[in-house]
C-alpha positions as CSV (number, residue, x, y, z in Angstrom):
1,X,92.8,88.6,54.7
2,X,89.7,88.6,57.2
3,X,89.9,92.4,58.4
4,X,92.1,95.2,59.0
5,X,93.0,96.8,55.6
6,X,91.4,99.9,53.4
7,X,90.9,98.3,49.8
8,X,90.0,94.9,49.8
9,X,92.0,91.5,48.5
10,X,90.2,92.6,44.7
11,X,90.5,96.4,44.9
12,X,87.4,97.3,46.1
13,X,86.8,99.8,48.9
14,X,86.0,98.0,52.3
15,X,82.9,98.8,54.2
16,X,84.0,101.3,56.1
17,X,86.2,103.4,54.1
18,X,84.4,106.5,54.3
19,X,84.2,106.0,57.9
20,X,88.4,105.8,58.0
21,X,88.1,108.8,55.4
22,X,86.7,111.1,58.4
23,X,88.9,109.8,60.9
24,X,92.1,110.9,58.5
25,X,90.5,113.8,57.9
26,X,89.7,114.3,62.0
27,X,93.2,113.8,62.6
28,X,94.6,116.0,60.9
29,X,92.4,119.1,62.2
30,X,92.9,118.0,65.4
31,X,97.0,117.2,65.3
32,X,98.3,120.5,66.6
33,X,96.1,120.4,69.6
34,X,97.0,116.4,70.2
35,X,100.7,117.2,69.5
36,X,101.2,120.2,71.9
37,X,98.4,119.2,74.3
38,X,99.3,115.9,75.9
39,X,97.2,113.5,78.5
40,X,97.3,115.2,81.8
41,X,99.0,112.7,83.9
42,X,96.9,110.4,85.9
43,X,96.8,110.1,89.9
44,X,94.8,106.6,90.2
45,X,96.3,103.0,88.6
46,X,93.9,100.1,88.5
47,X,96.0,96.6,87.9
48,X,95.6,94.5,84.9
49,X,97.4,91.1,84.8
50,X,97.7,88.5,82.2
51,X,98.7,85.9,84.4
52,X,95.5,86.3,86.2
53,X,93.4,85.7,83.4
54,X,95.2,82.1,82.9
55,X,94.8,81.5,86.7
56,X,91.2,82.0,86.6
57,X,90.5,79.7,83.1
58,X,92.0,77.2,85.1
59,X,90.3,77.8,88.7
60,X,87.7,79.9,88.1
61,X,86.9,79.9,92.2
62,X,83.1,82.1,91.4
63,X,81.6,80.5,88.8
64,X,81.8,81.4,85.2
65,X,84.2,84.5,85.8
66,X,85.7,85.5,82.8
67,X,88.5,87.7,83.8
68,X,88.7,90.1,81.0
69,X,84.9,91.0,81.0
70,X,84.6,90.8,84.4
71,X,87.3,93.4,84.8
72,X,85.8,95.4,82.7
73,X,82.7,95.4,83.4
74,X,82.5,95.0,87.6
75,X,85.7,96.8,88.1
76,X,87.1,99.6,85.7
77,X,83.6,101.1,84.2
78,X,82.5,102.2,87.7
79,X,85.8,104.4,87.6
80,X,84.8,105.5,84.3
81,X,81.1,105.7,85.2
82,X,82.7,108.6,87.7
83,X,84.9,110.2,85.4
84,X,87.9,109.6,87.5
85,X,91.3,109.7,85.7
86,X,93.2,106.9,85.2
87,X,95.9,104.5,84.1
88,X,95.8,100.7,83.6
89,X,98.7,99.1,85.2
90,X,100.5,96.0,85.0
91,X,102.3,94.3,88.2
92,X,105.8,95.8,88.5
93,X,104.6,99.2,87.2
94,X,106.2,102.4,88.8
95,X,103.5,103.6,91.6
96,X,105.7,107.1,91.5
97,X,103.1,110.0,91.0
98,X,99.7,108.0,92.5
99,X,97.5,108.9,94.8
100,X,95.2,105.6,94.7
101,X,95.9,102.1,93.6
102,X,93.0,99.7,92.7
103,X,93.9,95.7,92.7
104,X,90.3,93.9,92.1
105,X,90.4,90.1,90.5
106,X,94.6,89.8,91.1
107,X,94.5,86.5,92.9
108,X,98.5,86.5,92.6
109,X,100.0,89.1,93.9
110,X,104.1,88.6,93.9
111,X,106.6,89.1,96.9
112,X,108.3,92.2,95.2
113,X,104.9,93.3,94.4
114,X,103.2,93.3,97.9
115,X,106.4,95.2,99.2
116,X,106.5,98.0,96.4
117,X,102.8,98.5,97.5
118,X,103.3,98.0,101.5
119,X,106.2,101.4,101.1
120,X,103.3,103.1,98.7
121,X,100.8,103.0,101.4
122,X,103.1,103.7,104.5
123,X,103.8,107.1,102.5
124,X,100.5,107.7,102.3
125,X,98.8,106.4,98.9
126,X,95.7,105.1,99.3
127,X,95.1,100.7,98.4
128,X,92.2,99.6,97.6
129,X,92.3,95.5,97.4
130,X,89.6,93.3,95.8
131,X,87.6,91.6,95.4
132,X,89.3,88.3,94.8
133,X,93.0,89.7,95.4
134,X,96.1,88.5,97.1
135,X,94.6,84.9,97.8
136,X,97.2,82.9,95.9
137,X,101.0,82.3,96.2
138,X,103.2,82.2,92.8
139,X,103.0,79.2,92.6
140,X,98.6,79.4,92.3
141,X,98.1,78.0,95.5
142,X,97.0,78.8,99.2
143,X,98.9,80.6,102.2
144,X,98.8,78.6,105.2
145,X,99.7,81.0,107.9
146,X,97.1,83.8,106.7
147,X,94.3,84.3,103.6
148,X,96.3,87.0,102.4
149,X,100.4,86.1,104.0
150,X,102.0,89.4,104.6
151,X,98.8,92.0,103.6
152,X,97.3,91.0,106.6
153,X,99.3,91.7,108.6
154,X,101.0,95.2,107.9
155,X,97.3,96.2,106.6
156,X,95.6,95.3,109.9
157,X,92.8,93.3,107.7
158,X,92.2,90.1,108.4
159,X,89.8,87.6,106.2
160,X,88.3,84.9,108.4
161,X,86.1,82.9,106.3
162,X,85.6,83.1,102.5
163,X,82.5,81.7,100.6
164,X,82.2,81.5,96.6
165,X,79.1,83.4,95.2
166,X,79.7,83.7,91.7
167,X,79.0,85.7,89.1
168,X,75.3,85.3,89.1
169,X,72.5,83.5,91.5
170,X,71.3,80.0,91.1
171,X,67.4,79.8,90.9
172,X,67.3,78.6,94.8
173,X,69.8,81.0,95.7
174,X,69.2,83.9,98.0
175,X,70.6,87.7,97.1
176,X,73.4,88.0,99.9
177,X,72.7,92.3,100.7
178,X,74.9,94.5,102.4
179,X,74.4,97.2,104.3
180,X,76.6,100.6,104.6
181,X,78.2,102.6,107.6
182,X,80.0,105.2,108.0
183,X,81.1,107.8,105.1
184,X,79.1,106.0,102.5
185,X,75.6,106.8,101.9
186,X,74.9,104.6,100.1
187,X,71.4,102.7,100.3
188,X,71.8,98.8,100.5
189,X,73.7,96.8,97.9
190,X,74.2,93.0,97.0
191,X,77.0,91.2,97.2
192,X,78.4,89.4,94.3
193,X,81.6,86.7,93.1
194,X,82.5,85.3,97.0
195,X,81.9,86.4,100.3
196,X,84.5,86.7,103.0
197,X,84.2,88.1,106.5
198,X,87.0,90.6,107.1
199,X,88.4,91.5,110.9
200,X,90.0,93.7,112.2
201,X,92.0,95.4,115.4
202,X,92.2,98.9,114.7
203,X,90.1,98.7,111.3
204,X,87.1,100.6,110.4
205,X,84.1,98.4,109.3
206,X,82.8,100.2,105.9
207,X,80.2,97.6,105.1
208,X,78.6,94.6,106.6
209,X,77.0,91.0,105.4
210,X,73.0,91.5,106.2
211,X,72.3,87.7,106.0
212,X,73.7,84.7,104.8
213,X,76.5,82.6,106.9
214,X,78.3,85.7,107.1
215,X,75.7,87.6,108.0
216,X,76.6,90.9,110.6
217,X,80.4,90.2,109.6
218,X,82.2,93.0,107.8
219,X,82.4,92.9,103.9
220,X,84.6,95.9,103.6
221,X,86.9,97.5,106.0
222,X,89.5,99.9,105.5
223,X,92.6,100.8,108.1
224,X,95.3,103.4,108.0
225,X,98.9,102.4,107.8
226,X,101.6,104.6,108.5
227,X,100.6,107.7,106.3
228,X,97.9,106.3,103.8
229,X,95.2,103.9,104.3
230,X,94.1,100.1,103.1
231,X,90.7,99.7,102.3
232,X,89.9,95.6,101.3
233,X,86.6,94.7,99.6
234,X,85.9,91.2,100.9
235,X,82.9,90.9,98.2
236,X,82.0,92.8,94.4
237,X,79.5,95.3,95.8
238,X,78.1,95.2,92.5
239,X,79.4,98.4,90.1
240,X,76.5,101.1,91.0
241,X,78.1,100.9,94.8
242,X,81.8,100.7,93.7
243,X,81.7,103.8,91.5
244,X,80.6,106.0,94.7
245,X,83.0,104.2,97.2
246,X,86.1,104.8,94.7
247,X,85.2,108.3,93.9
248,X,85.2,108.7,98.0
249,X,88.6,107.6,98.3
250,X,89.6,109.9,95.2
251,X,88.5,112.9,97.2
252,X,89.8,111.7,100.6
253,X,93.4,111.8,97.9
254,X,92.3,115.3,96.7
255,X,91.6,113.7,93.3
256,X,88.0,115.3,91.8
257,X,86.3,114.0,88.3
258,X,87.6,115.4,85.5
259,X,83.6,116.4,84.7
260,X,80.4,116.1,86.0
261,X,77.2,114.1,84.6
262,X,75.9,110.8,83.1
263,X,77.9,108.0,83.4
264,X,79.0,106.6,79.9
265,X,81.1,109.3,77.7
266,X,84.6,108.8,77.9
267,X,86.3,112.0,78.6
268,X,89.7,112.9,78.1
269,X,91.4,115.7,79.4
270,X,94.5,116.8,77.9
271,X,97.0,120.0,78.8
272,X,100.1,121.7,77.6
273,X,101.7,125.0,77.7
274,X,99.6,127.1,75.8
275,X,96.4,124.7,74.9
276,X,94.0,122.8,77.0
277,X,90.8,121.3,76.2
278,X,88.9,117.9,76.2
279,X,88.5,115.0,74.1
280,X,84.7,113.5,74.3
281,X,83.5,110.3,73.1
282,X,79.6,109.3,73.4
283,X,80.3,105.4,73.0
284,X,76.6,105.0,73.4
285,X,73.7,104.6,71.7
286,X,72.1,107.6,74.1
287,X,72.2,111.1,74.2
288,X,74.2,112.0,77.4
289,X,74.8,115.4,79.2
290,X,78.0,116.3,80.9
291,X,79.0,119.0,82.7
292,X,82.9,120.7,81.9
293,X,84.3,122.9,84.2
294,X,83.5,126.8,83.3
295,X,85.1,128.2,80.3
296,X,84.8,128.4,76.5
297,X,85.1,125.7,74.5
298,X,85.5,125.4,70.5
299,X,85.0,122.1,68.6
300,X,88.0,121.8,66.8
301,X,86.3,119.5,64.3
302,X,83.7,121.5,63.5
303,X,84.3,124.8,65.1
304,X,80.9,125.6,66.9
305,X,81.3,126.8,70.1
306,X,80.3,125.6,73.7
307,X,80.0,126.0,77.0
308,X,80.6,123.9,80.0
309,X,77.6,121.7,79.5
310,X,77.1,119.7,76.8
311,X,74.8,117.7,75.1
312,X,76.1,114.7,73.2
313,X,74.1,112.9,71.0
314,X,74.1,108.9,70.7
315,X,78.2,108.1,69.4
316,X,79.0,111.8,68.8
317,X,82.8,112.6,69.8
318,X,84.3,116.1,70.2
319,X,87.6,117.9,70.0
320,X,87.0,120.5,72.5
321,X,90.2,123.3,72.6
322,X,89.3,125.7,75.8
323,X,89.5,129.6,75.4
């Protein structure tokens, strides 16, 4: 009754029907290529838990977090912004066939969990923890013996002190910034949800606190472990400086974009035995240029051709079958 169907409760076509029209018609020019040409497989997982969005309506910890948009928004856009392929994975899932594993906002992470992802790494996947992650038993509440129990101690990353930010300043508040060593040039950033200082042995300091009560601790580290390597984000670097650090942990896995160019479209590669091409999506309201890798392409909707770049104008999608 309030949405959802073609004709209306008194017969009448709804709103959009012409719009569902095209798409029938869409799908059906496009079917042989979708049948035959599957989703390449992905080789990076980012975790999404329901559990965790009923933890945080209860204890938000950072202020107004919403754990849905939040996720979104902070966390899996910057791997879109970079074009990096990937799946959304639930706790429990299969980590067969990844490279790198993203855990950001999963306060609760569960015993089989942590040593499904402790064998991952050892063989020489890449973890990428937080913000937020790993802080709270199964129960919802603290560990007594370290921040994050076991992770601390086979990933060689230690959280000293933790401090809630929130999602956005108060008036009187003062920007916590971070600065950047090592492989990331990246010019420096603010720090957003909580703060915690991270330590570390053998650890390699990939950011620091500038000021603030944390100020010249490290706000991310990373640290290898057996084969692959832990990398723990004590603070949201905000999701301009996340895109860049995940997309240098992609290569470091041999994983490259599947294009080149503005942040925004979402692109979808997808191979079979004899077809390959690309499925693009403009889902904004601004023209956008990517960049394919070289070849021939034909819209399969309309059948102009292309090359590898491409101009897509504000919502435009394409149905791109390479030559």
């Amino acid at each position: 009754m309030p949405h959802g169907s073609i004709l209306n409760a008194w017969g009448k076509p709804v709103a959009n029907y012409d719009d569902l029209k095209q798409l029938g018609a869409d799908l059906q020019k496009s079917s042989d290529f979708l049948l035959h040409a599957p989703v390449t497989p992905a080789k990076i997982g980012i975790f999404y838990d329901h559990e965790a969005d009923m933890g945080l309506r209860i204890e938000q910890y950072a202020n107004d977090i919403r754990y849905y948009t939040d996720w979104t928004y902070r966390f899996y856009l910057a791997l879109q912004d970079q074009h990096l392929h990937r799946d959304v994975l639930m706790p429990g899932a299969d980590l067969k066939g990844y490279k790198l594993l993203y855990l950001p906002l999963l306060p609760m992470i569960s015993d089989d969990h942590r040593a499904h992802l402790k064998t991952w790494v050892e063989n020489g996947g890449t973890l990428i923890l937080g913000p937020m992650t790993g802080y709270r038993t199964e129960y919802w509440t603290s560990f007594t013996d370290h921040a994050m129990v076991d992770i601390a101690e086979w990933s060689g990353i230690a959280v000293d002190s933790r401090i809630p930010v929130g999602t956005k300043l108060r008036p009187a508040e003062i920007p916590l910034k971070m600065t950047y060593n090592g492989p990331l040039d990246l010019p420096e950033g603010q720090a957003g949800l909580w703060s915690e200082a991270l330590s570390s042995k053998d650890g390699r300091v990939i950011a620091a606190y500038i000021n603030g009560m944390h100020a010249e601790k490290a706000a991310i580290m990373e640290n290898t472990v057996g084969k692959g390597k832990v990398v723990l984000l004590g603070t949201d670097p905000g999701r301009g400086h996340l895109g860049p650090l995940l997309r240098h942990y992609a290569k470091e896995q041999s994983i490259e974009p599947l294009v080149e160019g503005d942040a925004g479209p979402l692109v979808v590669h997808r191979k079979g035995i004899k077809q390959e091409g690309f499925i693009l999506d403009n889902i904004t309201a601004e023209p956008k240029t990517i960049e394919l890798p070289k070849g021939k392409y034909t819209d399969i909707l309309t059948g102009k051709p292309y090359s590898a770049e491409q101009e897509l104008a504000p919502y435009e999608v394409r149905v791109l079958q390479r030559k």
